[in-house]
Structures are given as C-alpha cells and as structure tokens.
N, C-alpha and C positions, 0 to 999 in steps of 0.2 A: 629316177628322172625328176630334175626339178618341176615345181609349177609355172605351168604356161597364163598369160594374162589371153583372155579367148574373147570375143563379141559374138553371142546369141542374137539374133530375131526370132519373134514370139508373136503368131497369129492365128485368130477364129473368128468364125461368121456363124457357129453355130449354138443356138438357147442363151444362155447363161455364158455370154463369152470374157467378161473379167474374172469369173470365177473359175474357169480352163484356164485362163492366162494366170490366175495365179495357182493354181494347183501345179502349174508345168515346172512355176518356179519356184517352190516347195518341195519338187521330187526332188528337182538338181542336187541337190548335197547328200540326199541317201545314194547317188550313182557316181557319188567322189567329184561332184564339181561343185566348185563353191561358189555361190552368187553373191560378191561383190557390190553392185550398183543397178538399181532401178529405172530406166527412162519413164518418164509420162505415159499414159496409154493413146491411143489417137485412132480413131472413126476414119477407115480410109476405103477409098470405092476402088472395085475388084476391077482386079491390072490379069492383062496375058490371053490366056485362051476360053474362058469361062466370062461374060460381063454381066450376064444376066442373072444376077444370085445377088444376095445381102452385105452391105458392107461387113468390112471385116475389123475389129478391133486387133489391134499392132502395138511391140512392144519391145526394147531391145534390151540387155543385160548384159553386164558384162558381169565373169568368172574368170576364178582362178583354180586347172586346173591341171597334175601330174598325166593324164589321160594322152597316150598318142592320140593324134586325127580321128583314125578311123575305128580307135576304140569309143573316142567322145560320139561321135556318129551313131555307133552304136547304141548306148544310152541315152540318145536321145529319143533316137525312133522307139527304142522299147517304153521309153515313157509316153511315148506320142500314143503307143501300142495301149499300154494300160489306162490312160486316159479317153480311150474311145475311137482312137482314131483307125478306120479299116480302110488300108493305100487301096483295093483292089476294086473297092465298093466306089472309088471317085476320080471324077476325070480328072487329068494334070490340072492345076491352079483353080479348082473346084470348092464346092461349099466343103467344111474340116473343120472337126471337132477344135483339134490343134497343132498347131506346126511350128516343130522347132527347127529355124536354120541354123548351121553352123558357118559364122560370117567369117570369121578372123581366130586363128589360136596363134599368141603370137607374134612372129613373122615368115612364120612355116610357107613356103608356097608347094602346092602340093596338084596335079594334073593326076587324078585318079578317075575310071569310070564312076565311081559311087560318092566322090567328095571332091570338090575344088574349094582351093585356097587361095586367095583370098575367092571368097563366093563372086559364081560367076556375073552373077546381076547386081552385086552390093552398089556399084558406083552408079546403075540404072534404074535404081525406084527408090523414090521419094518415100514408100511407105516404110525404109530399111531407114533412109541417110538423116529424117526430120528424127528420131529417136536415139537413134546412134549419134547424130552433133551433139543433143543434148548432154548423153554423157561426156562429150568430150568433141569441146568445140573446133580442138586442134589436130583430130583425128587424123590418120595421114598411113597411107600404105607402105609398106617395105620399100619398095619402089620411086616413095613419094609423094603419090597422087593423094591428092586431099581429099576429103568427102565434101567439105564446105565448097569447094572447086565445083565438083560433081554435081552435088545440090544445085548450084545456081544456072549450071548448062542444063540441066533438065525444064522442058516445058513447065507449065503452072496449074496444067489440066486434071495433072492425078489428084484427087482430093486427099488434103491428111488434112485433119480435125482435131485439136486439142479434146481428148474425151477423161479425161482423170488422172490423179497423180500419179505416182509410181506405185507401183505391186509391193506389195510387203517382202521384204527378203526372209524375215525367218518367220517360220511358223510358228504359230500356237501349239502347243502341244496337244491341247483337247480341240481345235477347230483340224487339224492335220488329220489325228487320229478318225474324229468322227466324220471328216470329208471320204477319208478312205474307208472308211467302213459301210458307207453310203453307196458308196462307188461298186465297192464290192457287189453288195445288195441288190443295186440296179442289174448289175452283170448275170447276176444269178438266175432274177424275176428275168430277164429280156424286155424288149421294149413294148412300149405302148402299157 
C-alpha cells in the first residue's frame, strides 16, 4: 500500500507537557509513521466537557504513512498507552498525560464507531485549525472545505497562545534512548 500524507493533533495538560509532546513525536516513526513537519506548540484553555483543569499545550504534525486508518489508530493509542496515558482513569476531554488525534489520512473519508475521517470536530476548535494552518495555509478537505474558512467562523473566545516552536522531528539517539529508559523506570518504581 502506498504512503498516505495523514494530519496528527497532539495535546497535554499534564507536568512536563512539551516533553510528552515531543516523546509522542519521537515514537511515531518506531510504529511506521513518519513525521514530516512540525507546527508551533500553543498554550490553549480546555474546550468540551472538563473546563476546570489546566491548560493544555497543542501541537499538529503532519506524516507520511503506508498504515490503513484504523491500523494508524491503533499505534497511536498504544503510544498514548506507553507514554502514560490510562483512557479509564479520565473523564471524556479531561486532564492527559497525552493525546494523539488522528485528523486527516489523506483523503480517506471513513464513518467508523472507533475513527472518523476527516475528525469529527477538526473544522470546530481553534486548538486543531491555528496549528494545522500553520502547516499549511491552504489546507482544504476532500470535499473542499478550508480550515482557513473554518478558523474564521469560529468565535475568538477559545484561547490558543503562541507557546514555542516546533517539536524536533527526529530524535537524538542518546536523548530518545535515555527518555525511554526513564520512562520505563518510572513505570516500574510507580508513582509518587
């Protein structure tokens, strides 16, 4: 199967959240996706069902990768998994280690219980479309529908914050290796 061109979103509210944000984009290529391009990161206050928790640092990427849908889906959540994140222990749109959306693979349109294509809320929060322009100002759904469209019909209220540049796409070989061996460690010890 050839490679698909995909749009990631990438967000935390929890400790050390540039450094989740970039360890998520750091796995991507050990689970066969390859991370292409960086957005800016950005300081944005918590949208949905949860408002009362910490803002959250956001970030969008794009890849390229041979991965059906709902295989990429899969390697996401397992990284979400190995990086700390426990679905059960947190309400819908709650404080997370890290979360990776899958926005775009594409121009797959796909109505699954477990994945939609294009993402169901991409065109409805500002904390997805100010990162995702960046990479590409011209962005535009199978269908047509711009993001820059998008962006502008939305209110002014959601906060996104310029908070740093882009995430490193590749890693260090000794900052990679000794993040994961840390990581490990922590896992072992438990918390506190």
């Amino acid at each position: 199967m050839p490679a698909r061109v995909g749009l990631l979103g990438l967000g935390t509210n929890l400790s050390d959240r540039r450094s989740h944000l970039q360890d998520a984009v750091w796995a991507l290529p050990r689970a066969g996706i390859e991370v292409t391009a960086s957005s800016s990161v950005y300081d944005t206050d918590p949208v949905g069902e949860v408002l009362d928790q910490p803002t959250f640092l956001n970030a969008c990427v794009r890849v390229r990768t041979p991965l059906e849908p709902l295989e990429l889906l899969a390697e996401v959540k397992a990284i979400e998994h190995r990086l700390g994140r426990r679905q059960s222990a947190v309400p819908r749109h709650g404080p997370r280690v890290v979360d990776v959306d899958v926005l775009l693979l594409g121009d797959v349109a796909l109505d699954h219980p477990r994945l939609h294509l294009p993402h169901k809320q991409l065109l409805a929060r500002r904390f997805v479309l100010v990162p995702a322009l960046e990479l590409d100002v011209a962005m535009a759904l199978a269908d047509g529908h711009r993001l820059a469209e998008a962006l502008l019909a939305l209110p002014a209220s959601e906060g996104v914050r310029w908070a740093g540049p882009p995430l490193q796409i590749e890693a260090p070989a000794t900052v990679a290796s000794t993040r994961g061996e840390r990581r490990r460690a922590d896992v072992r010890r438990g918390p506190g």
